[in-house]
DOVEXKE-796969 format. One record per residue (C-alpha): residue number from 1; x, y, z negated. Coordinates in steps of 0.25 Angstrom, whole numbers. Layout:
% residues N
<r><k>NUM</k><xx>X</xx><yy>Y</yy><zz>Z</zz></r>
...
***
This chain:
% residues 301
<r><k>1</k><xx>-157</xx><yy>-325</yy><zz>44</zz></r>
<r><k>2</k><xx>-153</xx><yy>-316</yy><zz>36</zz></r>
<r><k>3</k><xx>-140</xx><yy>-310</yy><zz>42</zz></r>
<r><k>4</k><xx>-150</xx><yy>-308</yy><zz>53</zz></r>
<r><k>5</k><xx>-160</xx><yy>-299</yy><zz>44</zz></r>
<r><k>6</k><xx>-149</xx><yy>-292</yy><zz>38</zz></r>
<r><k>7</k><xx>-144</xx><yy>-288</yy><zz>53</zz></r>
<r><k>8</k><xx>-158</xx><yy>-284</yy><zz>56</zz></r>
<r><k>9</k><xx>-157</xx><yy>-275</yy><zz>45</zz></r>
<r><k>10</k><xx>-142</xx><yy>-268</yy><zz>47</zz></r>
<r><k>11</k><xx>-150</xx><yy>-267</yy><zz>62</zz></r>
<r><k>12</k><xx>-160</xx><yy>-259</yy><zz>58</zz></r>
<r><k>13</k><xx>-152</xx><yy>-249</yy><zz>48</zz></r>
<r><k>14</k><xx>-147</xx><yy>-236</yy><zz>53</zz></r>
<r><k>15</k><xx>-134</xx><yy>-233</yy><zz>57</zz></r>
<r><k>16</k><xx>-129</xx><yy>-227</yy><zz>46</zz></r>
<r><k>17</k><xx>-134</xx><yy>-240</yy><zz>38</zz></r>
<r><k>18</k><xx>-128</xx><yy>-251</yy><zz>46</zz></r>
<r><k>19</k><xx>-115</xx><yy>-242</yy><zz>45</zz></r>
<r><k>20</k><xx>-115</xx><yy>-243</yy><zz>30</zz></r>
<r><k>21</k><xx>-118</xx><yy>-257</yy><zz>31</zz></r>
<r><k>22</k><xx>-104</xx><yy>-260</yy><zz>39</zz></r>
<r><k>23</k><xx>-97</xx><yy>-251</yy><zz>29</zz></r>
<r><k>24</k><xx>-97</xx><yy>-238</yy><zz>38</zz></r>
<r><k>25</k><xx>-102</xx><yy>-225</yy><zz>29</zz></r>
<r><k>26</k><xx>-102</xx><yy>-212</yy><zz>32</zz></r>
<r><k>27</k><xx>-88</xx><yy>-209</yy><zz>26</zz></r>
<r><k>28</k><xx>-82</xx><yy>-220</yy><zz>34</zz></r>
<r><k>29</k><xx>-87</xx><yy>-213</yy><zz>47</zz></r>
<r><k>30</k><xx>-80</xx><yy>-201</yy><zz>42</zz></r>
<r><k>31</k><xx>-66</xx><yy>-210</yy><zz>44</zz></r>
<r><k>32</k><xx>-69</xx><yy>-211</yy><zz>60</zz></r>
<r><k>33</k><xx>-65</xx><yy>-196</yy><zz>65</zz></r>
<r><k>34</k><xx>-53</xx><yy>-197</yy><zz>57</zz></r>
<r><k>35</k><xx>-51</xx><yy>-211</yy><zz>63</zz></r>
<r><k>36</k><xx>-53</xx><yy>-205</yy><zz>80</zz></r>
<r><k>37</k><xx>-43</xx><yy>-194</yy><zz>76</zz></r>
<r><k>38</k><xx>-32</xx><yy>-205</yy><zz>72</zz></r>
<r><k>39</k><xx>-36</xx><yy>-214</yy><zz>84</zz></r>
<r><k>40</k><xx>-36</xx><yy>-203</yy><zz>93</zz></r>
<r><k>41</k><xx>-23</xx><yy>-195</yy><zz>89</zz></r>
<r><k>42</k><xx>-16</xx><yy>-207</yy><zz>84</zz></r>
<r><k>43</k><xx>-20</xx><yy>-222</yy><zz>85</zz></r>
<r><k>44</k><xx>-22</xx><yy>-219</yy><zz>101</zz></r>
<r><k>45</k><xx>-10</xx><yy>-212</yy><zz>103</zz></r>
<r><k>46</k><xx>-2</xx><yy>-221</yy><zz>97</zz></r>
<r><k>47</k><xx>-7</xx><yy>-233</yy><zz>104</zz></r>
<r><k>48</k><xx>-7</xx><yy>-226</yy><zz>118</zz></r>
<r><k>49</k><xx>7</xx><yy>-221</yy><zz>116</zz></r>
<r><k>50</k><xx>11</xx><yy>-236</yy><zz>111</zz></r>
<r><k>51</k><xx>6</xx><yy>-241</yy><zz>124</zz></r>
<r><k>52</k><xx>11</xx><yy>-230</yy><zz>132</zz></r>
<r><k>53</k><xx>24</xx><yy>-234</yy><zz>127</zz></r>
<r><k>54</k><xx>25</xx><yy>-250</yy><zz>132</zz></r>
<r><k>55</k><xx>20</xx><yy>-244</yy><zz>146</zz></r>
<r><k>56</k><xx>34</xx><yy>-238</yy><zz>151</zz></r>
<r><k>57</k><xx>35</xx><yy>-233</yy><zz>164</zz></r>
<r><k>58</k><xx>46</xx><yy>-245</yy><zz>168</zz></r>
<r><k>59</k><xx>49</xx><yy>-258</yy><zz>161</zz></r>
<r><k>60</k><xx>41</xx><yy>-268</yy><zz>149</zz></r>
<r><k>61</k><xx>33</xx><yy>-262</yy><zz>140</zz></r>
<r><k>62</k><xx>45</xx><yy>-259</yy><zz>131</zz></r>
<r><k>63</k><xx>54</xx><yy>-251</yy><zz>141</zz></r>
<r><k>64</k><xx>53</xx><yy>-237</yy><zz>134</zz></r>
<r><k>65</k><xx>58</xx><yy>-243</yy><zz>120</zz></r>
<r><k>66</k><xx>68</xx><yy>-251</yy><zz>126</zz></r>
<r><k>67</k><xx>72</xx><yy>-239</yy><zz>134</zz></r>
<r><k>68</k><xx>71</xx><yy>-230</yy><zz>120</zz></r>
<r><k>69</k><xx>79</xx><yy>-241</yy><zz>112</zz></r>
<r><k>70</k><xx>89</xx><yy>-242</yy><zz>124</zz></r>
<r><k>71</k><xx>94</xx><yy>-228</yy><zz>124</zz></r>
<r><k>72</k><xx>102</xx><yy>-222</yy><zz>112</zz></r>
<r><k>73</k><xx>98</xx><yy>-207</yy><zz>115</zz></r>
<r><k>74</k><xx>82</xx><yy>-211</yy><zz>113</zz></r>
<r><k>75</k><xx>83</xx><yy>-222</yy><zz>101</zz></r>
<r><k>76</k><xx>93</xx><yy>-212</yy><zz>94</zz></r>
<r><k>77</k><xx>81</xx><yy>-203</yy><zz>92</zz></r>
<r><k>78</k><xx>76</xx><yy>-211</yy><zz>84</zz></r>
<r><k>79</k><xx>87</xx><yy>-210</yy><zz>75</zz></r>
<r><k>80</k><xx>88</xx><yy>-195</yy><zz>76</zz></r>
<r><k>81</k><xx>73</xx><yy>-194</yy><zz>71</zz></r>
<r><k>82</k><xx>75</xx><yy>-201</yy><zz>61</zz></r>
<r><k>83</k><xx>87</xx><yy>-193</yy><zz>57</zz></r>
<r><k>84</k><xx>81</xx><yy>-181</yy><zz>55</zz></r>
<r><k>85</k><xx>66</xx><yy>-186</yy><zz>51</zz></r>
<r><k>86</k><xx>71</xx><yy>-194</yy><zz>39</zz></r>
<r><k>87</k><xx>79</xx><yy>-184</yy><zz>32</zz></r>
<r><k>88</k><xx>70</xx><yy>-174</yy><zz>33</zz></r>
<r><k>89</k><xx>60</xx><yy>-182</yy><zz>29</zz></r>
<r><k>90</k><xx>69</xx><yy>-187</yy><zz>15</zz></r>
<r><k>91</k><xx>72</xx><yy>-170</yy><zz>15</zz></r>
<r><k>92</k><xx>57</xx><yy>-167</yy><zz>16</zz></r>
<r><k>93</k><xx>55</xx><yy>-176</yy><zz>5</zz></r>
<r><k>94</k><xx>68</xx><yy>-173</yy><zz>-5</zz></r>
<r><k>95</k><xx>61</xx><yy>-159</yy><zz>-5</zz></r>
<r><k>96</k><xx>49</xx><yy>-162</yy><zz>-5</zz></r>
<r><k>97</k><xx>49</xx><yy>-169</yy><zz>-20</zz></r>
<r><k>98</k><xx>56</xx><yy>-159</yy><zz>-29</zz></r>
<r><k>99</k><xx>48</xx><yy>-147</yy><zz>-21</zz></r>
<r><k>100</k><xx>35</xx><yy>-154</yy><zz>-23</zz></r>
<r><k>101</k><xx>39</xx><yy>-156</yy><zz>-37</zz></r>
<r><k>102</k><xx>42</xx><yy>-143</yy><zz>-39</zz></r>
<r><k>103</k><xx>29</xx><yy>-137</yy><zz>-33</zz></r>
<r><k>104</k><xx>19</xx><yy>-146</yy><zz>-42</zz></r>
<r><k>105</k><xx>22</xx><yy>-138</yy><zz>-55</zz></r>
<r><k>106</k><xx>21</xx><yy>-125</yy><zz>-47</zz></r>
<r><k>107</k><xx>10</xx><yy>-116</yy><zz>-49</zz></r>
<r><k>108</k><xx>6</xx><yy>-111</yy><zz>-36</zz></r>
<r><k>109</k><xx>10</xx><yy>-124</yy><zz>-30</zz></r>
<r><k>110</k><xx>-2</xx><yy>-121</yy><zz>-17</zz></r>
<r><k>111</k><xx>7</xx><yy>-108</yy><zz>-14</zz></r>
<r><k>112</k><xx>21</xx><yy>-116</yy><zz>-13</zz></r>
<r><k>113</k><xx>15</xx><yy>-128</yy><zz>-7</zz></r>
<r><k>114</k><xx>10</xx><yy>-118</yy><zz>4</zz></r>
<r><k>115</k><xx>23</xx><yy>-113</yy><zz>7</zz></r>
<r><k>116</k><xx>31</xx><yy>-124</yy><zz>8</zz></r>
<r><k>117</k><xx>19</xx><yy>-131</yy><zz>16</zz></r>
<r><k>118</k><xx>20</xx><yy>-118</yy><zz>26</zz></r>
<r><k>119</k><xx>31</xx><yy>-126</yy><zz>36</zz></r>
<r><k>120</k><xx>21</xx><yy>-134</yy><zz>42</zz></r>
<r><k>121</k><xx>12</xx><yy>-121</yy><zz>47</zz></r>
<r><k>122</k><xx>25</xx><yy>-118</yy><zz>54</zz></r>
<r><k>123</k><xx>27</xx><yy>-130</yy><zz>63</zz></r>
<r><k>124</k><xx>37</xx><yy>-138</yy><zz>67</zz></r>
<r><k>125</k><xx>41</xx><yy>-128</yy><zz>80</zz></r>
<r><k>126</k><xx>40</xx><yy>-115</yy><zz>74</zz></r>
<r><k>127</k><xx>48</xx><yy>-121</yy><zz>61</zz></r>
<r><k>128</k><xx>58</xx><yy>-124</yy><zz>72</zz></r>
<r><k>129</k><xx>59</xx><yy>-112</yy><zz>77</zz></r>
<r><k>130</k><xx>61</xx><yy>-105</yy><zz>65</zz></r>
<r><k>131</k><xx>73</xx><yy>-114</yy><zz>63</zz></r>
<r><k>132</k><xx>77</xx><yy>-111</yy><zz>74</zz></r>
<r><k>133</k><xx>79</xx><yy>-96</yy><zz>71</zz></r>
<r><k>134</k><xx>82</xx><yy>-99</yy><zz>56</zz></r>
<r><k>135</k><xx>92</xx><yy>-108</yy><zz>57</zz></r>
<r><k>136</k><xx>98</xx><yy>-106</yy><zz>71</zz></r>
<r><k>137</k><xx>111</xx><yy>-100</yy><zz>72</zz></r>
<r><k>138</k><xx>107</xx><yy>-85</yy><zz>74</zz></r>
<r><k>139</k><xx>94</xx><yy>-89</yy><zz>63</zz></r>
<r><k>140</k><xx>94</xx><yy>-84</yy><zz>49</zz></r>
<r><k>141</k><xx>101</xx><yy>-95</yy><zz>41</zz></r>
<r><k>142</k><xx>113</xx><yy>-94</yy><zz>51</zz></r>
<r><k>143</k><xx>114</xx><yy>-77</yy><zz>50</zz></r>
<r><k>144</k><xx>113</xx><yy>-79</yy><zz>34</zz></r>
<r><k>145</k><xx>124</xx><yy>-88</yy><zz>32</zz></r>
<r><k>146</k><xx>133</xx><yy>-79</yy><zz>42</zz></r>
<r><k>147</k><xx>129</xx><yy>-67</yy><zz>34</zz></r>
<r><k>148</k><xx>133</xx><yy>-73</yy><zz>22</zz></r>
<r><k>149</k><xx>146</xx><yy>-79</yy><zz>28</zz></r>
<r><k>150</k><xx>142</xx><yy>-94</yy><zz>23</zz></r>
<r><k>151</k><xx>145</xx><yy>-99</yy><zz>36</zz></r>
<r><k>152</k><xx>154</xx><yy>-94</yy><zz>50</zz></r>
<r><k>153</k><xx>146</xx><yy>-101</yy><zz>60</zz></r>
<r><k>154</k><xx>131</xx><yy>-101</yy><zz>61</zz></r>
<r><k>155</k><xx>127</xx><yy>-116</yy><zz>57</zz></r>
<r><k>156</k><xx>119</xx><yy>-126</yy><zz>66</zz></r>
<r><k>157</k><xx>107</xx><yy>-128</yy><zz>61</zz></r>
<r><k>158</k><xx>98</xx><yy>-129</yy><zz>73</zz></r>
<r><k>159</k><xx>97</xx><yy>-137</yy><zz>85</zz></r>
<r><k>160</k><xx>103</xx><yy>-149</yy><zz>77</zz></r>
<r><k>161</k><xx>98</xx><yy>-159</yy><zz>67</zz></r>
<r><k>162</k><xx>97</xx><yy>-148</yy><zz>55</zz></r>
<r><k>163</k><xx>87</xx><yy>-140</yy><zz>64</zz></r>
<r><k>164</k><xx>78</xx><yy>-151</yy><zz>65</zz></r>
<r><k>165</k><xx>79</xx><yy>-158</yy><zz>51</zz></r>
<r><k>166</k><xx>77</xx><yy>-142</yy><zz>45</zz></r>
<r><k>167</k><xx>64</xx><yy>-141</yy><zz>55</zz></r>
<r><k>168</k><xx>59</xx><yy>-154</yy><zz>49</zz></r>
<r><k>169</k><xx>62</xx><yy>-151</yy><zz>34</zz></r>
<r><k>170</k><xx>54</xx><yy>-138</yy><zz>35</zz></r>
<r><k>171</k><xx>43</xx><yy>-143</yy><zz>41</zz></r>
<r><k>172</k><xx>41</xx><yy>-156</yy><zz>34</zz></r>
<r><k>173</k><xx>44</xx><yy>-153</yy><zz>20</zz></r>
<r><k>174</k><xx>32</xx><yy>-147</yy><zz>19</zz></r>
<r><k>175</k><xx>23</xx><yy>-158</yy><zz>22</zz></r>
<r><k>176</k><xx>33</xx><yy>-168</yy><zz>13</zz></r>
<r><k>177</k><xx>30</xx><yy>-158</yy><zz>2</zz></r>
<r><k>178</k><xx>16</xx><yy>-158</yy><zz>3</zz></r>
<r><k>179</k><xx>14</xx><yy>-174</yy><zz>4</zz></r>
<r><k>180</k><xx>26</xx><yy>-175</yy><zz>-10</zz></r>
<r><k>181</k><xx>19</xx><yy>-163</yy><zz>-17</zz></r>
<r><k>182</k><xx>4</xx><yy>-170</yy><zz>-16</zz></r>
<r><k>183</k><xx>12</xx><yy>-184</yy><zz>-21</zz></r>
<r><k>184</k><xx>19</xx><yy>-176</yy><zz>-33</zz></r>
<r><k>185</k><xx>5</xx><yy>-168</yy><zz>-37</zz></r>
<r><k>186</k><xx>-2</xx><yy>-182</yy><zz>-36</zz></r>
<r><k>187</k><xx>6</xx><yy>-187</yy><zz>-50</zz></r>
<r><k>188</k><xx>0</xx><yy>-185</yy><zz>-62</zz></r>
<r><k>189</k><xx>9</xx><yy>-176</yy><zz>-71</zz></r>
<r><k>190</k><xx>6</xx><yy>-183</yy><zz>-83</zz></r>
<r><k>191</k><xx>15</xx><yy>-195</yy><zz>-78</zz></r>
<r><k>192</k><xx>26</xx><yy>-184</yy><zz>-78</zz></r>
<r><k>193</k><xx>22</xx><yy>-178</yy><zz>-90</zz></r>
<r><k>194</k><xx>23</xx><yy>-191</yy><zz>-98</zz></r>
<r><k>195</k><xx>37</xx><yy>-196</yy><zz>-92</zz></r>
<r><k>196</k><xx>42</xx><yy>-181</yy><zz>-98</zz></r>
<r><k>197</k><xx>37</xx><yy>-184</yy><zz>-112</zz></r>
<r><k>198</k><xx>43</xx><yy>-198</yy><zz>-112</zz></r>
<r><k>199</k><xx>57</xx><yy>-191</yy><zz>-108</zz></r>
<r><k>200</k><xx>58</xx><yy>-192</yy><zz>-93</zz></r>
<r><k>201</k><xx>67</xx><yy>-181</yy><zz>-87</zz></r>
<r><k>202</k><xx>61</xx><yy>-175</yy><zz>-73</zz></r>
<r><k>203</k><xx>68</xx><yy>-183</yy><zz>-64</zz></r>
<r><k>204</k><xx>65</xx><yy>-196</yy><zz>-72</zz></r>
<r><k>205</k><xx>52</xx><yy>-192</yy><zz>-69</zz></r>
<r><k>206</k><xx>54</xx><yy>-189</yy><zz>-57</zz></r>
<r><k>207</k><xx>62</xx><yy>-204</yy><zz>-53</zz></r>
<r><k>208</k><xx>51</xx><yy>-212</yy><zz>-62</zz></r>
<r><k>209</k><xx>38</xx><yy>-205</yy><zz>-60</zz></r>
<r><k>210</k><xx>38</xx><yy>-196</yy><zz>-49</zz></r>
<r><k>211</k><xx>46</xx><yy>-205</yy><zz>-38</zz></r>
<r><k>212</k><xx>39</xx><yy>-218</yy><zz>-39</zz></r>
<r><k>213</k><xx>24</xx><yy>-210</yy><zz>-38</zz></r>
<r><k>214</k><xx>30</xx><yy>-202</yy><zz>-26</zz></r>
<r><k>215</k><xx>37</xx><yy>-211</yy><zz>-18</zz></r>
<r><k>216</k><xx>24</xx><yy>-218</yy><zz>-11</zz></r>
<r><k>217</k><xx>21</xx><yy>-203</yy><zz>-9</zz></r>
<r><k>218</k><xx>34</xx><yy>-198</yy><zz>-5</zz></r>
<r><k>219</k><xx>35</xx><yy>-212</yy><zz>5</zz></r>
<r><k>220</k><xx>24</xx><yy>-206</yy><zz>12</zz></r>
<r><k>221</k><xx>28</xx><yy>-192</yy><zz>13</zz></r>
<r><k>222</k><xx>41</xx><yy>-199</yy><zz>19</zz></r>
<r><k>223</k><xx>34</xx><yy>-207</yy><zz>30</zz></r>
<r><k>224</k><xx>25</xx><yy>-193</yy><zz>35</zz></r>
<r><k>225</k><xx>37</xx><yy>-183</yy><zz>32</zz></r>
<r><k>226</k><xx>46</xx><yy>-193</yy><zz>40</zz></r>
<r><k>227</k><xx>34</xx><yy>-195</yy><zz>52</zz></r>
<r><k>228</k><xx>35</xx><yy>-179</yy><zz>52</zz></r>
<r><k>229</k><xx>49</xx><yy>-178</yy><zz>54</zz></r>
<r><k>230</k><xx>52</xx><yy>-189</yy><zz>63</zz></r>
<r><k>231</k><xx>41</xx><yy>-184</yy><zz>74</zz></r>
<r><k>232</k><xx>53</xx><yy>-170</yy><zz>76</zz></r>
<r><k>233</k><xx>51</xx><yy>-164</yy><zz>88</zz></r>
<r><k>234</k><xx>49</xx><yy>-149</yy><zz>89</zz></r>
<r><k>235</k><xx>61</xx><yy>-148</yy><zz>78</zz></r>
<r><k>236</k><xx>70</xx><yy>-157</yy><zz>85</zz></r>
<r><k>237</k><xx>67</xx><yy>-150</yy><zz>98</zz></r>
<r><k>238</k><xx>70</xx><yy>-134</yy><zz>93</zz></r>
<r><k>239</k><xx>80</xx><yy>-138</yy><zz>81</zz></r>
<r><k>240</k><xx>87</xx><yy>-149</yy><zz>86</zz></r>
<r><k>241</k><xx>94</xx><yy>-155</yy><zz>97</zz></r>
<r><k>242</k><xx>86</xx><yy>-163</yy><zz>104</zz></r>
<r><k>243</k><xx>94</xx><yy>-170</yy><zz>114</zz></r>
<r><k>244</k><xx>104</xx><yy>-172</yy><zz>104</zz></r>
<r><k>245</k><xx>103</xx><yy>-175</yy><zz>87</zz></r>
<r><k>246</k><xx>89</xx><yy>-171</yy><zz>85</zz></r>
<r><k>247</k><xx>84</xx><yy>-178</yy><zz>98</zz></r>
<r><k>248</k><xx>73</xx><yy>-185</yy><zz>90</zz></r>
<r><k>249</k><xx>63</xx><yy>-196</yy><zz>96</zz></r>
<r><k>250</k><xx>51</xx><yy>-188</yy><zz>100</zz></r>
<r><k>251</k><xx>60</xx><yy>-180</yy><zz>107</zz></r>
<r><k>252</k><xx>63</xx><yy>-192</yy><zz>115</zz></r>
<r><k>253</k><xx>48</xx><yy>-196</yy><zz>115</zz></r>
<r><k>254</k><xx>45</xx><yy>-181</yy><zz>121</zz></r>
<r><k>255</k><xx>57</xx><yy>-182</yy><zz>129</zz></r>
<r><k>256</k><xx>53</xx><yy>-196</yy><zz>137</zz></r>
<r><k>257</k><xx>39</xx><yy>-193</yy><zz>138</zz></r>
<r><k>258</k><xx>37</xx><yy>-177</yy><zz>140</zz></r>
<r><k>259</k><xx>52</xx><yy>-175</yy><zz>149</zz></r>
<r><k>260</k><xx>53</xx><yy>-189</yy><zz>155</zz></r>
<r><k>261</k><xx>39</xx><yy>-190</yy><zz>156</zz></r>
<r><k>262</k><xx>41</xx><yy>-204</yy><zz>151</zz></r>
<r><k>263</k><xx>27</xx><yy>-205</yy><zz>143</zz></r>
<r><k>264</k><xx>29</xx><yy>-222</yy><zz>139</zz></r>
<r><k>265</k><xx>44</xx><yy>-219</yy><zz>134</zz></r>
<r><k>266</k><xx>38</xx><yy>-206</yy><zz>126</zz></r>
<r><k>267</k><xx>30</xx><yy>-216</yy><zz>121</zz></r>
<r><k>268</k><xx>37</xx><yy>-227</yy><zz>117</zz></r>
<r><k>269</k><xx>47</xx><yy>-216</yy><zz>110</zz></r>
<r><k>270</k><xx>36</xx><yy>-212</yy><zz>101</zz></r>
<r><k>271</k><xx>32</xx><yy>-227</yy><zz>97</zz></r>
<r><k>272</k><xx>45</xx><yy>-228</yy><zz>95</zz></r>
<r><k>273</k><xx>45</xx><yy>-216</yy><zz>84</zz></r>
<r><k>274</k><xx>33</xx><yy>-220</yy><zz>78</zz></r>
<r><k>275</k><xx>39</xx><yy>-234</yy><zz>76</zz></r>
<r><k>276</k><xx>51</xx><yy>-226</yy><zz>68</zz></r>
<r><k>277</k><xx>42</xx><yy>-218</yy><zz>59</zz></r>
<r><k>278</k><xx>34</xx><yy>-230</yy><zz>58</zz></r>
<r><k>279</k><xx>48</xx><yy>-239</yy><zz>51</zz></r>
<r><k>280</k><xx>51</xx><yy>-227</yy><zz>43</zz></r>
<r><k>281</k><xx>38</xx><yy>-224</yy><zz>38</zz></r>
<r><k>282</k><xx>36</xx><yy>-241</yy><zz>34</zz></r>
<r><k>283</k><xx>50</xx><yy>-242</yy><zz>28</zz></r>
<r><k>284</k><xx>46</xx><yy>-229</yy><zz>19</zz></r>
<r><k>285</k><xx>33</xx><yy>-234</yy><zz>14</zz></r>
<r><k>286</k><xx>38</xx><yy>-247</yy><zz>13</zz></r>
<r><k>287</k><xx>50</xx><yy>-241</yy><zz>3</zz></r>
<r><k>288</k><xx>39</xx><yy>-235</yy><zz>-6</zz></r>
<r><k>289</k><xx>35</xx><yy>-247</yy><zz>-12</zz></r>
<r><k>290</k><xx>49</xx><yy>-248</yy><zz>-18</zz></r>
<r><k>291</k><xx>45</xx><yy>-238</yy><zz>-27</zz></r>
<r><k>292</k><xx>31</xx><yy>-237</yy><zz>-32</zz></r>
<r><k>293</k><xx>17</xx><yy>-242</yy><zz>-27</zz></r>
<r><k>294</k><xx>8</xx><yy>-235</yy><zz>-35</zz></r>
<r><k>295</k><xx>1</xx><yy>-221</yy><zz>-31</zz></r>
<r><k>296</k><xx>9</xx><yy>-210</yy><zz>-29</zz></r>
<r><k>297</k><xx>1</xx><yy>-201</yy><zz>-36</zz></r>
<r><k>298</k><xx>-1</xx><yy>-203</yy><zz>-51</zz></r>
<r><k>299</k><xx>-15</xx><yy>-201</yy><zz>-60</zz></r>
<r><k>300</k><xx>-15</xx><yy>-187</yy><zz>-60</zz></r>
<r><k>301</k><xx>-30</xx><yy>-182</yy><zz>-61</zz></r>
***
């Protein structure tokens, strides 16, 4: 009876009432766009592309990843992205750290943080093709070096490995940088202050303090600098060789669906690369716990 009364009751409130009665406020409704956008642009997607995959145009269901794993020239891309994406992304870091450090204590720290962000304005392509002309044989760097006879020979730097990996430092150390110099700014200088007064040289503090509250930080700034860097394309198209070193695996994803007009193998190609980043990502946040579990920022404010 008197679950019965207390339905009457919920049946004859407002909307906006029984909403709140289930939990559902007007800052939870706020959540729902955001939710459609990653539905639309990345849960559907993904499921359709997933499903596109296991319907190839001949065979089972897995035919396109027993064809990929079958051929040495498309697994081999694999190996190739990860090649490049890794370093650059261990790279992207090493710098990242000390620069960030160094920027911290700076005074007009807005001014030197908008000039090292100013690479991601430019864009991969038109990074690229400034490469191209700095870096290429008749480019700048080349010509300096002549002039000041410290080489005979223009050097390679383009249309090989070295272009690509140079392409995908500059772009992504800006956005490493930004990621490590928020986690720097987040510790609370007293903690540093204090290991000074007790004695501590800079880079005890640094081993003792600083890593273990950055690591968590700097894990995740791995996983989204390593995601960056292993989806190359442009890059690996203009600077490198892409039917040779730099032939990455969205290459071959473009190539199967765009010039073989093989859509499922395309597919299946990109499962397959989100699988990749997907290991490397786990095996990195899973690392992190090796070194501390705590916040990465410390009580500062």
């Amino acid at each position: 009876m008197t679950s019965l009364s207390h339905a009457g009751v919920v049946g004859r409130l407002s909307l906006r009432r029984r909403l709140a009665v289930a939990g559902i406020d007007g800052t939870t409704l706020l959540l729902l766009p955001g939710l459609i956008v990653i539905f639309a642009l990345f849960v559907y997607p993904f499921l359709f592309g997933l499903y596109d995959s296991l319907v190839p145009k001949e065979g089972a269901w897995y035919a396109n990843y027993q064809k990929f794993f079958s051929d040495p020239f498309e697994y081999n891309t694999i190996w190739a992205t990860l090649w490049l994406a890794v370093p650059v992304t261990i790279v992207n870091l090493l710098l990242a750290i000390p620069v960030a450090f160094r920027v911290r204590l700076m005074r007009r720290q807005r001014l030197l943080t908008t000039i090292l962000v100013l690479p991601v304005t430019l864009g991969t392509v038109l990074v690229a093709e400034g490469l191209l002309n700095f870096l290429g044989p008749q480019g700048w760097f080349n010509r300096v070096l002549l002039t000041a006879h410290m080489i005979h020979a223009p050097l390679r730097l383009t249309n090989n490995y070295w272009g690509v990996f140079a392409s995908l430092v500059i772009t992504g150390f800006p956005f490493s940088f930004l990621l490590t110099l928020s986690y720097v700014t987040g510790i609370d200088p007293a903690i540093e202050q204090s290991a000074a007064t007790l004695g501590a040289k800079a880079w005890q503090r640094f081993v003792r303090i600083f890593l273990p509250l950055l690591v968590p930080g700097l894990a995740v700034t791995f996983c989204l600098s390593f995601v960056q860097a292993f989806s190359v394309f442009p890059s690996a198209v203009l600077l490198g060789a892409p039917a040779g070193p730099t032939r990455v695996i969205s290459i071959a994803a473009y190539h199967a669906a765009f010039e073989q007009y093989d859509h499922s193998m395309g597919a299946a190609i990109a499962m397959i690369m989100a699988a990749v980043q997907l290991v490397v990502v786990a095996v990195v946040l899973g690392l992190r716990q090796l070194f501390y579990r705590g916040s990465a920022s410390g009580t500062k404010g």
